[in-house]
C-alpha positions in Angstrom: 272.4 26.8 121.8 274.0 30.3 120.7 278.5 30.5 120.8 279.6 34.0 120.6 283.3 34.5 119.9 284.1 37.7 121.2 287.3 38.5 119.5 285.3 38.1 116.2 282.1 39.1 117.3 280.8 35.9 115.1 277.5 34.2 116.6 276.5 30.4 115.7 273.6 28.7 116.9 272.6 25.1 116.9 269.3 23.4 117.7 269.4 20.8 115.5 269.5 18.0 118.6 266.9 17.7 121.9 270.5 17.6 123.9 272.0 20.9 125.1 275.1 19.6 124.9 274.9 18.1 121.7 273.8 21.1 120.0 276.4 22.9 122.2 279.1 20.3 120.8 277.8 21.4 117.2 277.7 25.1 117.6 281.3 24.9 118.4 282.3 22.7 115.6 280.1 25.2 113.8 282.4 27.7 114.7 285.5 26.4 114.3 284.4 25.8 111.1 283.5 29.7 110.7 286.7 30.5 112.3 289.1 28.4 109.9 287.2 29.7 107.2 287.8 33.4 107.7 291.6 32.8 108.5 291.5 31.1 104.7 289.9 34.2 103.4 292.2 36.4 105.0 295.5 34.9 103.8 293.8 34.6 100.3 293.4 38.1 100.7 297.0 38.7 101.7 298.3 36.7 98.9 296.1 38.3 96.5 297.5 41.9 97.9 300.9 40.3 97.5 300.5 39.3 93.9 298.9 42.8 93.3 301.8 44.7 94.6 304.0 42.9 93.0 302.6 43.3 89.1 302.6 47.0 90.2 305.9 47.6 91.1 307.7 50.2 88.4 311.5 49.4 87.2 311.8 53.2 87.1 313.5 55.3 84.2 317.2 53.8 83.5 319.7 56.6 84.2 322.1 57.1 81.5 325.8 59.0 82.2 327.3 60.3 79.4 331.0 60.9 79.0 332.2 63.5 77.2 
């Protein structure tokens, strides 16, 4: 059995049972799995941009007025 999600374009297959509806049962646990696994990486990746933008930000030069 072969899932395709579309959105992702990510393909699981399964025939790991005699049943097609077993192995279709897996392939979609399969997936899920996939899925939930590439929203982690993503939001890791956001953080990680987060964390990055952050230890880069510059206080900029201190501006002095003098009176005279």
């Amino acid at each position: 059995m072969r899932v395709l999600h579309r959105p992702t374009g990510l393909v699981v297959t399964a025939r790991d049972e005699r049943s097609q509806h077993r192995n279709k049962a897996l392939a979609l646990r399969r997936l899920e799995a996939m899925l939930r696994q590439v929203e982690a990486e993503k939001q890791e990746a956001a953080k990680f941009g987060r964390f990055i933008a952050n230890r880069t930000i510059e206080g900029g030069n201190e501006v002095k007025a003098f009176k005279l």
